[in-house]
C-alpha positions in Angstrom: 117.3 121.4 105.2 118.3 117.8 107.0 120.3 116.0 104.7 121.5 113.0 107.4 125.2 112.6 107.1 125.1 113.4 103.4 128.2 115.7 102.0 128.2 118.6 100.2 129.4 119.7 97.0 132.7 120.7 97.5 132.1 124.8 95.7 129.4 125.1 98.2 131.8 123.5 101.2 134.4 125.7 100.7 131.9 129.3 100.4 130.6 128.1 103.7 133.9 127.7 105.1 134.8 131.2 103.9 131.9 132.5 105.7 132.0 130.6 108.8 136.0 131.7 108.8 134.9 135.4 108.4 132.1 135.5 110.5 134.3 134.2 113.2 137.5 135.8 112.6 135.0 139.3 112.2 133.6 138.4 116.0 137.2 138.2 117.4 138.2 141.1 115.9 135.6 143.7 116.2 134.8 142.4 120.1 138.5 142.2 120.9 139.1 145.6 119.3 136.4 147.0 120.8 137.1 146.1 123.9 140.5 146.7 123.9 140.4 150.1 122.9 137.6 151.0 125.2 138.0 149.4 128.6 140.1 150.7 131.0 140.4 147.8 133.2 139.4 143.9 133.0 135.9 142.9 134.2 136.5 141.5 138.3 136.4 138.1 136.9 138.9 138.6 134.2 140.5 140.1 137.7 140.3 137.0 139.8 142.0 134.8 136.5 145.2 137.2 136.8 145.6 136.4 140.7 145.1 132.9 140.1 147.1 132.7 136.4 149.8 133.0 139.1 150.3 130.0 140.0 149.2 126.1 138.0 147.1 124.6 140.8 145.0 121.7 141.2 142.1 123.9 142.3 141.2 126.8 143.2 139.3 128.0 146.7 135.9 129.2 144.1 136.5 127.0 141.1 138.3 124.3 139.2 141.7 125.2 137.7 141.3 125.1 134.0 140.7 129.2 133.0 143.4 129.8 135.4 145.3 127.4 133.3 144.5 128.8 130.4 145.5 132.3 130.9 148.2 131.2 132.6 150.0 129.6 129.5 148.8 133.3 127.7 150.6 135.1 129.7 153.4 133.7 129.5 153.4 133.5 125.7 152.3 137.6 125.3 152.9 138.6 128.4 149.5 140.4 130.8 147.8 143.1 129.2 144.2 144.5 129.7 143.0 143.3 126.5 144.5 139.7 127.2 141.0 138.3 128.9 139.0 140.2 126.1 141.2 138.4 123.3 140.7 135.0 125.2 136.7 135.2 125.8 136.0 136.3 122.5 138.2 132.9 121.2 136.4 130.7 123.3 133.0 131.9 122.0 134.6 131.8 118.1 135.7 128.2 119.1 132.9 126.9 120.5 130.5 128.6 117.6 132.8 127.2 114.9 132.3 123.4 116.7 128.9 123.5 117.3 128.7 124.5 113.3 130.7 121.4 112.6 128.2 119.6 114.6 125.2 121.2 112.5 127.1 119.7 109.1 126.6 115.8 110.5 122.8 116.5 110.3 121.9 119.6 108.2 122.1 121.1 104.7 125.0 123.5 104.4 123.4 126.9 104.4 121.1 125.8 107.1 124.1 125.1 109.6 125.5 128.4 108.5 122.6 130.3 108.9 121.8 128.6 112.2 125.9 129.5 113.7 125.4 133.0 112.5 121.8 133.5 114.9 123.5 131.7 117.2 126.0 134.0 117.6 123.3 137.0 118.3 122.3 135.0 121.8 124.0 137.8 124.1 125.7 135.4 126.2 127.7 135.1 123.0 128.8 138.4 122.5 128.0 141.6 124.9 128.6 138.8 127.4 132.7 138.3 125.9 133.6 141.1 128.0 135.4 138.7 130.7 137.2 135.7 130.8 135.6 133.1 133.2 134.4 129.8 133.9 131.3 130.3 132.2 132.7 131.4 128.7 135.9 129.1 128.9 133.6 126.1 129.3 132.0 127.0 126.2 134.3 125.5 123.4 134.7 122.6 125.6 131.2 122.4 125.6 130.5 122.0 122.5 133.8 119.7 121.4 132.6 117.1 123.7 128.6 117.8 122.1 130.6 116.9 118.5 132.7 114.2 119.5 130.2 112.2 121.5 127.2 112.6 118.5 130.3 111.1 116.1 131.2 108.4 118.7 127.2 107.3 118.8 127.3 106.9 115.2 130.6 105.5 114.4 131.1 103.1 117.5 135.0 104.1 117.5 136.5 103.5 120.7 139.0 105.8 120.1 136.2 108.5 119.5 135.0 107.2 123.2 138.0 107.5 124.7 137.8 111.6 123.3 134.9 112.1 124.4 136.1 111.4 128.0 138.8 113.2 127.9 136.6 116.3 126.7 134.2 115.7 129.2 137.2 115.6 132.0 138.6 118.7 131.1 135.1 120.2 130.6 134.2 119.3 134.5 137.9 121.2 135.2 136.8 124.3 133.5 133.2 124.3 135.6 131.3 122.1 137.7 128.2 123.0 135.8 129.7 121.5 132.8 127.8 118.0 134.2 124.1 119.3 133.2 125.2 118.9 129.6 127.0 115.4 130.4 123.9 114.6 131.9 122.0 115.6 129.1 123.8 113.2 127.0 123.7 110.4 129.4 119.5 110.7 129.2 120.1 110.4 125.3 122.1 107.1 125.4 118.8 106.2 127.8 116.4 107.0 124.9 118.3 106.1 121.9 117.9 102.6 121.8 120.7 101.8 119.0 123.3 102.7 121.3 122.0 99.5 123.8 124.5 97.5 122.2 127.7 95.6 123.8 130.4 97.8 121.9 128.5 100.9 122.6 128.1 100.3 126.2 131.6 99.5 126.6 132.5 102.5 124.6 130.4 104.4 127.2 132.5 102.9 129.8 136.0 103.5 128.3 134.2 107.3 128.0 133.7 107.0 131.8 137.2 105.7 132.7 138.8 108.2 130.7 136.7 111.1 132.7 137.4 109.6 135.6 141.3 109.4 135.2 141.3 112.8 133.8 139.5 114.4 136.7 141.8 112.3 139.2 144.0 114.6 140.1 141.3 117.2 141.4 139.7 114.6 142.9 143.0 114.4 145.1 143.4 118.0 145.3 139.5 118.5 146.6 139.8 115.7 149.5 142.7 117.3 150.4 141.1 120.7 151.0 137.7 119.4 152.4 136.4 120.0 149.0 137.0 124.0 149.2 134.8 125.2 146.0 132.0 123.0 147.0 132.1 125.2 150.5 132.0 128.0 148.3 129.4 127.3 146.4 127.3 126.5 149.5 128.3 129.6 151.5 127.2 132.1 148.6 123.9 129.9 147.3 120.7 131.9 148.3 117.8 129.7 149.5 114.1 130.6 148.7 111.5 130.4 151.6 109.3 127.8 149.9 107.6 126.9 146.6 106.4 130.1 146.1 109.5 132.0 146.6 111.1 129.6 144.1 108.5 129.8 141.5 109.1 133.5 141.3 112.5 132.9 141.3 111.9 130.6 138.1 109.7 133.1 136.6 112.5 136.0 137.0 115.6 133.5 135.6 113.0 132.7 132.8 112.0 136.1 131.8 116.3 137.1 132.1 117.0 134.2 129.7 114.3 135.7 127.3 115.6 139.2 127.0 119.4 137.7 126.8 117.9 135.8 123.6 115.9 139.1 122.3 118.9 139.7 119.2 118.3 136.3 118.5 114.7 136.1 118.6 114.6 139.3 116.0 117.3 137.6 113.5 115.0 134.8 113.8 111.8 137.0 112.7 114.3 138.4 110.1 115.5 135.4 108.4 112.6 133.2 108.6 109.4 135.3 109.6 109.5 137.1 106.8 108.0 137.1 102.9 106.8 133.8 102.5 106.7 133.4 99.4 110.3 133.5 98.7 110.2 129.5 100.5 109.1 126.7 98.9 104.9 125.6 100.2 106.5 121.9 100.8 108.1 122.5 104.2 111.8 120.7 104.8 112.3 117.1 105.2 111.9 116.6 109.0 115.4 115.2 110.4 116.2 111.7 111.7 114.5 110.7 114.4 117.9 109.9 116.0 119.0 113.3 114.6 116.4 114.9 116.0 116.0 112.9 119.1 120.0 113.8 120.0 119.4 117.9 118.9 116.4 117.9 121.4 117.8 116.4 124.5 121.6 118.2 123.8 120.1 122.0 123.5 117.6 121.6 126.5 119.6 119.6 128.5 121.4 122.7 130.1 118.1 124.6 131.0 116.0 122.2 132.0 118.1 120.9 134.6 119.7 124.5 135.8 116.2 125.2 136.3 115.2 121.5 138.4 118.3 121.9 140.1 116.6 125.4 141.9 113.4 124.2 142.3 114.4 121.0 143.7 116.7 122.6 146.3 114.6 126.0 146.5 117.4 128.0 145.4 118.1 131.3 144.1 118.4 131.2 140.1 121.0 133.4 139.0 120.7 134.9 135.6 124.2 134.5 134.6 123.9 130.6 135.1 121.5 130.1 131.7 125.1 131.1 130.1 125.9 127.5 128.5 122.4 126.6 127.7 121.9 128.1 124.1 124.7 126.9 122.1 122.4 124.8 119.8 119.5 127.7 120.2 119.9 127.8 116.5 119.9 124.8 115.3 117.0 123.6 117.1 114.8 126.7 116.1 115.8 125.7 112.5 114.5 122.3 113.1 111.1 123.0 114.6 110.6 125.7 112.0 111.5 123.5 109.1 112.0 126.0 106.8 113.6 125.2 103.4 116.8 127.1 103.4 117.5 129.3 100.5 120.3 131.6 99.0 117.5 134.8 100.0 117.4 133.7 103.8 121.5 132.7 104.0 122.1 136.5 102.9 119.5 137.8 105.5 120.6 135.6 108.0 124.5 137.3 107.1 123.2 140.9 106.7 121.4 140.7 110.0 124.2 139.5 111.8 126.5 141.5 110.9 124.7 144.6 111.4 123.3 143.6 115.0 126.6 142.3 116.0 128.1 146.2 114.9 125.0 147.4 116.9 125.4 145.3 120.3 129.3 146.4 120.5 129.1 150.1 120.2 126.1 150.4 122.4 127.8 147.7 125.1 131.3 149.2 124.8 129.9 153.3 124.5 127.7 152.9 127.3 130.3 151.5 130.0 133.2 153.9 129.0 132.1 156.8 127.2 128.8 157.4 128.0 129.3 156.7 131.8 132.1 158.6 132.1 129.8 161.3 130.6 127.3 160.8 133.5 129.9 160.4 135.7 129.2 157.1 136.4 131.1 154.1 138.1 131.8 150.6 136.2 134.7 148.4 135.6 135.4 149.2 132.3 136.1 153.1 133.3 138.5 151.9 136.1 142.0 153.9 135.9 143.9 150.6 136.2 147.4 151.6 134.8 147.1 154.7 137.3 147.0 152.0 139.9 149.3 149.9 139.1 152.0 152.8 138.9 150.9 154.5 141.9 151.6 150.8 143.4 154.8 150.6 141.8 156.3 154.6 142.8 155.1 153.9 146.3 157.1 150.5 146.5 160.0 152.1 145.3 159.8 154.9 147.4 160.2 153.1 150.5 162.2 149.9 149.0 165.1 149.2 146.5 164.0 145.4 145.9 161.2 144.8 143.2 157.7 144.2 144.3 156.6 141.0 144.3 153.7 140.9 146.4 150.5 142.5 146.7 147.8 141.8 149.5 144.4 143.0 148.3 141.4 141.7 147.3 141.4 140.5 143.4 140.2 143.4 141.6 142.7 145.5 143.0 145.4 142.7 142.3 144.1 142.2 139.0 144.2 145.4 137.9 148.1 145.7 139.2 148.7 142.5 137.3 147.3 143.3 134.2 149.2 146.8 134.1 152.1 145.2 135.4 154.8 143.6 133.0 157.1 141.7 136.0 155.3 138.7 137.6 153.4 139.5 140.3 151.8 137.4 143.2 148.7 138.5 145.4 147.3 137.1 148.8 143.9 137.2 148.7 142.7 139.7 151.1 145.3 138.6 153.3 144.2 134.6 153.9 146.3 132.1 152.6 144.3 129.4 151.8 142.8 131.7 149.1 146.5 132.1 147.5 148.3 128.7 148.8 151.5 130.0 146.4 152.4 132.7 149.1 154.0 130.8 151.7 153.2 131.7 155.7 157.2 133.3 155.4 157.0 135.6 151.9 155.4 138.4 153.4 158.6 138.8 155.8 160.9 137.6 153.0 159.6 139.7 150.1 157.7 142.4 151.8 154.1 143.1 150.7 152.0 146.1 149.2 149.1 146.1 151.3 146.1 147.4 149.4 142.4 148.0 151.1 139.6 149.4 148.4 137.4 152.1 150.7 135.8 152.7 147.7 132.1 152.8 148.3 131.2 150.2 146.0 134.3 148.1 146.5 134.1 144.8 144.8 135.9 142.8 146.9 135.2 144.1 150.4 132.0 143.5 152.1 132.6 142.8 155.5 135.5 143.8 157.7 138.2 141.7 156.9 140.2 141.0 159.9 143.3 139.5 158.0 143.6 142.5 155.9 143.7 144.6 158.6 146.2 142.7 160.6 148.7 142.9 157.9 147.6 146.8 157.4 148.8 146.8 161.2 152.5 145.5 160.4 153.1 148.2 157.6 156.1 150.6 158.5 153.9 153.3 156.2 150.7 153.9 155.6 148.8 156.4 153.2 145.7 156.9 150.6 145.4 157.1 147.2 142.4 159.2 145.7 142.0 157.8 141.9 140.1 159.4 139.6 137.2 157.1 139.1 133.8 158.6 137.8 131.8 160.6 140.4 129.0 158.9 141.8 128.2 162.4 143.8 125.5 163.4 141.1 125.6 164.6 137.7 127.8 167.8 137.0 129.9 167.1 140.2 133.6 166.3 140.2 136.4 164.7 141.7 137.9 161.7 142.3 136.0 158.8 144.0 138.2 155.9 144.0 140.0 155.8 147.3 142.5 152.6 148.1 144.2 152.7 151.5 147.9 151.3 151.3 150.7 150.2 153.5 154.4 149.4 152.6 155.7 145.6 154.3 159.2 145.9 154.4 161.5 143.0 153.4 163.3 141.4 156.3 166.6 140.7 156.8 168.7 138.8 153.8 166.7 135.8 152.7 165.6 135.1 149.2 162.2 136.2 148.3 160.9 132.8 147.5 156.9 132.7 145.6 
């Protein structure tokens, strides 16, 4: 199974090549497809990255800029679409699976890696988890290029390899803060390894650091010159735990959440490897380098084990969703504590079960939020009448105005949805406060006029509280009115009608000046 930096024969390269390009390409397609076909509207994160794909900031008031970024150069090279975020998520995941199986080739035999990206790819977070484009998914291919590029720079000593890996690292922390529990990760590993205590390592490791440092520069600037907004954020929405007791139960429950997400994974496991002994050889594999092995250790733990210090430490509220970049080695270190000699029997069992439970987890994820809860009558994103929306924004607009729209006040999932269904560029204030959308200027709403939009839906997603801004501008509309989409009943099954109520007011342009966004 470990074969150190050794390389393979070149026949059994290129069939593992073929299989890590189809198993990939397969993922993209059927998840993309899937979704596209299926979902009516975008996830509300997928949302928020339309509002904020408006405009290339330095920041954002939630996050760092680098998703928004991202979908941003998207859409301007297809052009929005409901299945855009879908086709971008499932990439990400493909990207970062296919890296992390280039990593797996510096360290272990060819099957093995293959076999260890394809149960990889079962962890859910990596698949029924593609449904939506956000910081935790776009993080994961940088992830897992700055995992490769940092175990090649510890072996090779190239500065230029260095220099990469703090670049990666940069752009990494601009995707998500969270992307420093793997940096730290690696920083405990240049602690431990004691070959890399050498002079041209260490000042490798510090041209890594200036290069991270110059790449996150400019949202340094940007982040002192909004009082560090995100950080606010974070803090205003982070749910502290009365005590030790309270946060050991908290533990317990993100534990016990990271263990069902791996549950596809755990039984492909069982498949490959759990099964018919005989078929493996009684000498078990060749155990790995202890540098090798040292490196695989501290990279997939890394992730977890702080998340999970971080809430004790602080006595705060785990949530689920933040184990999401935590098992992109899951495979590869299974495979290693196992030490199973790999064989052709357990590579096509390793294929056949993926394949089959990937065909599995889409139909009963994308059946079950469409079909089946439109069946029941039951409320979720993905059966959402978002194209309704958008045109009932549109016909009101030009009801009342001969200039185009282009801007929407709502809150993001509303403006999302109107985005993504919407072909002409389109800006949205953020229910209403600027410093959420600092590319609508104080004067646009007189300039351009505004769509006013207020979901009194009764499991609105973006309105909790009375929002006093929203309402102000409500105030100013010349016309007011409410639209009654037909959104699955949530009145009981065999009841009908539609549910979906939006209250919206018409902003007038202003005299002659230029709409200016």
């Amino acid at each position: 199974m470990w074969e150190g930096v050794a390389v393979d024969r070149p026949g059994v390269d290129r069939r593992v090549l073929a299989w890590v390009a189809l198993l990939c390409v397969g993922q993209l397609l059927l998840w993309s497809i899937a979704f596209g076909l299926t979902y009516k509207a975008p996830e509300i994160d997928s949302a928020e990255q339309f509002v904020w794909a408006f405009s290339l900031e330095n920041g954002y008031w939630k996050h760092p800029p680098m998703p928004s970024w991202i979908l941003h150069g998207l859409i301007a090279l297809v052009g929005p679409s409901v299945a855009l975020p879908f086709v971008a998520t499932q990439l990400s995941i493909v990207i970062a699976l296919a890296l992390t199986w280039r990593l797996g080739r510096e360290f272990m035999s060819a099957r093995c890696y293959l076999i260890a990206m394809a149960l990889t790819s079962l962890v859910t977070y990596h698949n029924i988890g593609g449904d939506c484009f956000n910081h935790n998914t776009a993080l994961l291919p940088f992830q897992a290029a700055t995992l490769l590029l940092f175990y090649r720079a510890t072996r090779s000593g190239a500065w230029h390899q260095w220099a990469l890996v703090g670049l990666l690292a940069g752009l990494s922390m601009l995707v998500k803060y969270v992307a420093m529990l793997p940096l730290a990760g690696m920083l405990v590993y240049v602690v431990l390894d004691r070959e890399l205590h050498t002079r041209r390592q260490l000042l490798g490791l510090a041209i890594a650091a200036s290069m991270f440092a110059l790449t996150l520069l400019p949202h340094w600037l940007w982040l002192q010159s909004t009082n560090f907004l995100p950080f606010r954020y974070a803090h205003s929405v982070a749910q502290a735990l009365p005590g030790w007791q309270a946060s050991l139960h908290g533990l317990a429950d993100f534990m016990l959440m990271q263990g069902l997400r791996l549950l596809p994974f755990i039984a492909g496991l069982w498949f490959v490897v759990g099964r018919r002994r005989r078929e493996f050889d009684p000498a078990p594999a060749p155990r790995a380098a202890s540098r090798d092995a040292l490196f695989l250790w501290v990279a997939a733990l890394a992730p977890l084990v702080l998340t999970m210090a971080i809430g004790l430490l602080t006595e705060t509220e785990l949530q689920s969703r933040w184990g999401a970049n935590a098992f992109l080695l899951t495979g590869w270190l299974a495979l290693a504590v196992l030490r199973r000699p790999d064989s052709p029997a357990m590579l096509r069992r390793a294929l056949r079960f993926t394949i089959g439970a990937q065909l599995v987890l889409c139909l009963s994820m994308t059946l079950a939020k469409t079909v089946v809860a439109e069946r029941l009558h039951v409320r979720t994103r993905a059966n959402f009448p978002g194209a309704l929306l958008a045109q009932q924004a549109q016909a009101t607009w030009r009801r009342y105005s001969d200039k185009p729209l282009r801007l929407v006040v709502s809150d993001i999932w509303l403006g999302g949805n109107i985005i993504a269904n919407t072909p002409q560029r389109l800006a949205v204030l953020i229910d209403g406060r600027h410093f959420k959308s600092p590319w609508v200027k104080q004067a646009a709403v007189e300039q351009c006029g505004a769509l006013v939009l207020d979901d009194l839906t009764a499991d609105a997603a973006g309105r909790g509280d009375a929002n006093a801004a929203l309402d102000a501008l409500m105030a100013r509309a010349a016309v007011t009115g409410v639209w009654e989409l037909p959104w699955a009943n949530d009145r009981g099954p065999g009841t009908r009608g539609a549910t979906g109520q939006v209250r919206w007011g018409v902003i007038l342009p202003t005299g002659d000046a230029a709409c200016k966004l």
